[in-house]
C-alpha positions in Angstrom: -11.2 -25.0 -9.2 -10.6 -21.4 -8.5 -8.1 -19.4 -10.3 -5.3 -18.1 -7.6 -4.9 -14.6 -6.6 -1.4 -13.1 -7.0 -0.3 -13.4 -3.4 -0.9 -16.9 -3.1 1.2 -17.6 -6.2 3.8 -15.2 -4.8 3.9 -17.1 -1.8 4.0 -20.3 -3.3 6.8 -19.3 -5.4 9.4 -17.6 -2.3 8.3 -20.9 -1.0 9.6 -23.0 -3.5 13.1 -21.6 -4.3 13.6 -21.7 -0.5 12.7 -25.7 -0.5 15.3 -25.1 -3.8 18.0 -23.3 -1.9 17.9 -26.1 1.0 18.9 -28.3 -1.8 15.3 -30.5 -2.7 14.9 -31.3 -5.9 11.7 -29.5 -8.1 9.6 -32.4 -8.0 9.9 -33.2 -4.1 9.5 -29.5 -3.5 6.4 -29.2 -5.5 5.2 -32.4 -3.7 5.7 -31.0 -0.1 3.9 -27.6 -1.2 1.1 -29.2 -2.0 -0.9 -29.1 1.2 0.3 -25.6 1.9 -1.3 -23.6 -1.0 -4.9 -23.9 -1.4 -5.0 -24.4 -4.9 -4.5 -27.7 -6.7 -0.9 -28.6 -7.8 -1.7 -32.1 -8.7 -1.6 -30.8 -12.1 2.1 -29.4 -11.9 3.2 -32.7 -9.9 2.2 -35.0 -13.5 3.5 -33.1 -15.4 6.7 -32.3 -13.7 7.0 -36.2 -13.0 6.4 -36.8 -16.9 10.1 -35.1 -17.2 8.6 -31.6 -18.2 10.6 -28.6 -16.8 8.9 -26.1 -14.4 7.7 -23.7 -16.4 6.0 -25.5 -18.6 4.6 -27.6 -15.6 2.9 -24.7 -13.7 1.1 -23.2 -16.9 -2.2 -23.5 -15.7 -1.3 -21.2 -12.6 0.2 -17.9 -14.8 -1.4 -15.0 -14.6 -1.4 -12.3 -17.1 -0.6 -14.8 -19.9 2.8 -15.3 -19.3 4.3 -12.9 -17.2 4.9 -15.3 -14.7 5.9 -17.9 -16.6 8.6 -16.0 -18.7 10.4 -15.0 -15.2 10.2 -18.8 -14.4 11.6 -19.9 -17.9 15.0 -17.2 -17.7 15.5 -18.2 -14.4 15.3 -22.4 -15.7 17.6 -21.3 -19.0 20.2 -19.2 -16.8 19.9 -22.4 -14.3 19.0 -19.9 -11.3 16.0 -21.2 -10.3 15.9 -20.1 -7.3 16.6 -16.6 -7.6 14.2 -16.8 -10.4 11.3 -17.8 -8.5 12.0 -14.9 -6.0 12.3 -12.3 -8.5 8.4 -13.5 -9.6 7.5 -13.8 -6.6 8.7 -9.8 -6.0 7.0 -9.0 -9.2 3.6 -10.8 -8.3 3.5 -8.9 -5.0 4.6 -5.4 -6.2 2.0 -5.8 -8.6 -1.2 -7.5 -6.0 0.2 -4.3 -4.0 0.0 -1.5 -6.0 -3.6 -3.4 -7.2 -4.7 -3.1 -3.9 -3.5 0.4 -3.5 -5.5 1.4 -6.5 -8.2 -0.2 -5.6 -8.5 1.4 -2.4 -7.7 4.8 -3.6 -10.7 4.1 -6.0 -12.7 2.9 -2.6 -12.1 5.2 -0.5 -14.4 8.3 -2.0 -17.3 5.8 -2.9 -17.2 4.6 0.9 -17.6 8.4 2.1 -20.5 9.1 -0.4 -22.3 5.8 0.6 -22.0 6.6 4.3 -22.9 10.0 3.9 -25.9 8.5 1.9 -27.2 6.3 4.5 -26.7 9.0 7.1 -29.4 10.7 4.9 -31.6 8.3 4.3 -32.0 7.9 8.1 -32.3 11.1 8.8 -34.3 12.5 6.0 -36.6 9.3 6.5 -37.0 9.1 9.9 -36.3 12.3 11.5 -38.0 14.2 8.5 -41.9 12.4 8.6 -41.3 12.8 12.5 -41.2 16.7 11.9 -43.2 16.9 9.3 -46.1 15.2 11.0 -45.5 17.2 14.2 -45.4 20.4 12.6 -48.4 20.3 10.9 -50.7 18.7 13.3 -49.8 21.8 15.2 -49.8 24.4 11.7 -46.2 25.7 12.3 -45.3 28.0 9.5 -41.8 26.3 8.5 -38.8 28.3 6.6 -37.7 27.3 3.0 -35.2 25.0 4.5 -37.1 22.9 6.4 -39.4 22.5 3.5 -36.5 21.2 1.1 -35.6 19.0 4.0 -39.4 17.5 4.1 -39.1 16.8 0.1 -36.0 15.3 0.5 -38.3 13.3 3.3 -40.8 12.4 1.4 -38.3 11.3 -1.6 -36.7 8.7 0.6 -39.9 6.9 0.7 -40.5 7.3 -3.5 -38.7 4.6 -5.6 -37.6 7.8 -8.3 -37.0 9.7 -5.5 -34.7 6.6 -3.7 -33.0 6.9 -7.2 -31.7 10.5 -6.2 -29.9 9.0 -3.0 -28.4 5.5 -4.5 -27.1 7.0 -7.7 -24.1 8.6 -7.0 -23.1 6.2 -4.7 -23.8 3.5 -7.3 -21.8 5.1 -9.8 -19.2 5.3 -7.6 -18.5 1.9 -7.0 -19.2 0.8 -10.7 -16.2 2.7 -11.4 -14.0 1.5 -8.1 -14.8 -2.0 -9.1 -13.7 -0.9 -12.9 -16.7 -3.1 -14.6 -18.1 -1.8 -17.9 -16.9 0.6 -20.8 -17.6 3.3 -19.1 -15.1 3.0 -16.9 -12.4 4.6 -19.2 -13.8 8.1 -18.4 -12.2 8.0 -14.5 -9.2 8.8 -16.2 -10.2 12.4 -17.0 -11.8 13.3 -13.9 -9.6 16.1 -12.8 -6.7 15.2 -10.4 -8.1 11.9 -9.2 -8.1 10.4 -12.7 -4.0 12.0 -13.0 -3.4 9.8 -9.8 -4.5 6.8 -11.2 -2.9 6.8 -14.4 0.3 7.7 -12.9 -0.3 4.6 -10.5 -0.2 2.6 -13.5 1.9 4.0 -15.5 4.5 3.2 -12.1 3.4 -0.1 -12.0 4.2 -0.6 -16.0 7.6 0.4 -15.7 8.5 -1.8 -12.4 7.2 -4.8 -14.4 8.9 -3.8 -17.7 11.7 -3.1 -16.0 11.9 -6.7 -14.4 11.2 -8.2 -17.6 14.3 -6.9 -19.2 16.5 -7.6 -16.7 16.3 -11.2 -17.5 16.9 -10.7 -20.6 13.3 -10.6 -22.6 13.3 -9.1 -25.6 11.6 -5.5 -25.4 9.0 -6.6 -27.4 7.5 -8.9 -25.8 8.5 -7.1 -22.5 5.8 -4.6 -23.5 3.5 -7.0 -24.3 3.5 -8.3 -21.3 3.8 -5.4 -19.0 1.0 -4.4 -20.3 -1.0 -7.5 -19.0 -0.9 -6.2 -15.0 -3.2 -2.6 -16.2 -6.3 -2.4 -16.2 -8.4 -2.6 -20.0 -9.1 0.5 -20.7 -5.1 1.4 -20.3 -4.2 -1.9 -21.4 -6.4 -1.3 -25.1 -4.1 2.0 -25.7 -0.7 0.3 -25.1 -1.6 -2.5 -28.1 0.2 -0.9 -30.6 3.4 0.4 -28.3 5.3 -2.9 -29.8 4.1 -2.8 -33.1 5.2 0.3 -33.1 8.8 -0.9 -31.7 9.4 -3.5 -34.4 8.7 -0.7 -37.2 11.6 1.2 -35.7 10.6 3.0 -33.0 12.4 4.4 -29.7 10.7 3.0 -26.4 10.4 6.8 -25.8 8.6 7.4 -29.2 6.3 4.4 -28.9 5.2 5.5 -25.2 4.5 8.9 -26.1 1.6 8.2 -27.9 -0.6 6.3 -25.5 0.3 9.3 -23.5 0.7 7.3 -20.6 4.0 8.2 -18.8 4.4 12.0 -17.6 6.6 14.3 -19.8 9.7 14.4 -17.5 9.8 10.6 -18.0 9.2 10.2 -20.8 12.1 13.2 -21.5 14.3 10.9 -19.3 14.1 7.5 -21.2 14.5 9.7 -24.8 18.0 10.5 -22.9 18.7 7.9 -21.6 18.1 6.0 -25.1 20.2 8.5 -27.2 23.1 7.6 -24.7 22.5 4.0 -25.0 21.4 2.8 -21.0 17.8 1.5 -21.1 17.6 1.3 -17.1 13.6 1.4 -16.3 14.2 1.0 -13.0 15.0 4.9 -12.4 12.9 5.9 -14.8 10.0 3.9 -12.5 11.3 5.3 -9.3 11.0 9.0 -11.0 7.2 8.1 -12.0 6.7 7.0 -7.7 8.5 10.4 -6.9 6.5 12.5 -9.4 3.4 10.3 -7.8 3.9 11.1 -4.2 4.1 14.7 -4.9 0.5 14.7 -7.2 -1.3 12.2 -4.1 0.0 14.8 -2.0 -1.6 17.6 -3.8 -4.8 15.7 -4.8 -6.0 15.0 -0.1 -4.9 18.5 0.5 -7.8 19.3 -2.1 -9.8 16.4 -1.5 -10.3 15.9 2.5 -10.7 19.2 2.6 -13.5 19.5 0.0 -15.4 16.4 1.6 -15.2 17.5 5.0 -16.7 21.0 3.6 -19.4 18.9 1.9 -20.5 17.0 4.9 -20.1 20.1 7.0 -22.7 22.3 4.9 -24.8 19.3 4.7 -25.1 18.9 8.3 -25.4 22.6 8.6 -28.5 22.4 6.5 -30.1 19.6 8.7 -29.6 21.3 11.8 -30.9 24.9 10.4 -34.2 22.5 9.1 -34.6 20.9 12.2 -34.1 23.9 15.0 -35.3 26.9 12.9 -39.0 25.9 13.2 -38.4 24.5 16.5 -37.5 28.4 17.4 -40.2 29.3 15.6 -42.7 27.6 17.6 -40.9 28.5 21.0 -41.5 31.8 19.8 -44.6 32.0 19.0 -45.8 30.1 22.4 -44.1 32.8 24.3 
């Protein structure tokens, strides 16, 4: 059986404190949602009839090892279920969302370079034997351009030379699907790797900010905030709370994974000092401070990949009609 994806446990959950809020009992409500998910609840349904509470009953479903589940069990201790269940279910999608988000932010340049590299391919492998042949079966003297463009031709149809096409587009997607060690260097490349640190670091504080409103300790709020980020950030926030239960501010502990931008992380040292740990601000201040670097980062970027394609195409169309002139001129 197939692990299921944060919208579907999301759903399930608004789902069930609605069923709670018409005033049907857990077990019954669990029971009628089993047909509408498609995951298996048969599970939660034994266990909830064996006089176990919720939380303890949908175990197998939790993602990032109990981030879930600890929203479920404040909600069952402060007996507001299904408020409880809501409030996950908020979390859950805020957190698929801004997944998502990332994920197409990471997609979106490896798309353009792979279409830009099968426009090449075409044209550099068909259009290019096409001219080459032509041109010298008729012993056409062709510029320096034309004659990259015929290399690049004859390199579509050389498996090293393929290798100069499919690489950057392969390494573009190995790091938009974030598989591998390597993929801890995307956050250095210049402005797009800012982006998606801030992205997390945004999504880290809505989630640590959810914990502790129900009361989790801040601890274990920062352990498990840290579950929803990807590895690589995920490895450098391990010792944010041992650091906190040695003594340490949040403020001082955050500062070191260097994570959070200054301004924020200026704001929750105040904010500390005068004794009101809201995170909620503090996370709105990191979308704010976000909006304004994405901003920055596609007037750079469209830009700079529309320039890209332009000189490329600029390049094909000198090869391709500056020996054609060529010939027309010397026929005449």
């Amino acid at each position: 059986m197939r692990e299921p994806r944060l919208y579907e446990i999301a759903r399930f959950s608004r789902e069930l404190g609605s069923l709670l809020r018409l005033g049907y009992p857990v077990l019954e409500a669990v029971e009628l949602l089993q047909d509408q998910v498609s995951f298996s609840l048969e599970p939660a349904v034994q266990r909830l009839r064996e006089g176990d509470t919720l939380t303890r009953s949908l175990q197998p479903l939790a993602p990032f090892d109990g981030l879930y589940l600890r929203l479920l069990e404040a909600a069952e201790t402060g007996e507001i279920l299904p408020e409880g269940l809501e409030r996950a279910s908020e979390v859950l999608e805020m957190v698929a969302e801004r997944k998502a988000k990332i994920f197409m932010g990471l997609l979106y340049p490896a798309l353009l370079v792979t279409l830009t590299t099968i426009l090449a391919l075409l044209l550099c492998g068909g259009l290019g034997q096409f001219m080459k042949n032509m041109f010298e079966t008729m012993h056409v003297q062709v510029p320096a351009a034309t004659r990259v463009f015929f290399q690049l031709s004859d390199a579509a149809f050389h498996p090293l030379g393929l290798l100069l096409y499919l690489v950057p587009s392969a390494a573009l997607w190995y790091f938009a699907l974030g598989k591998g060690p390597v993929v801890r260097w995307r956050y250095k490349v210049p402005l797009f790797g800012d982006w998606l640190r801030r992205e997390e670091a945004a999504l880290y504080l809505h989630t640590l900010s959810q914990l502790t409103a129900v009361g989790t300790p801040l601890t274990q709020a920062t352990r498990l905030a840290a579950q929803v980020l990807s590895p690589a950030l995920r490895e450098t926030l391990q010792r944010v709370p041992h650091n906190l239960e040695k003594g340490d501010t949040l403020g001082q502990a955050l500062s070191k994974p260097n994570l959070l931008p200054e301004t924020t992380l200026w704001a929750l040292e105040r904010k500390e000092k005068m004794g009101q740990l809201e995170l909620k601000p503090l996370a709105r201040l990191v979308d704010r401070d976000l909006e304004i670097s994405l901003g920055t980062g596609l007037i750079i970027f469209e830009p700079l990949a529309l320039l890209l394609l332009a000189t490329f195409m600029g390049f094909l169309v000198a090869s391709v009609f500056l020996p054609i002139y060529r010939l027309i001129g010397n026929l005449g």
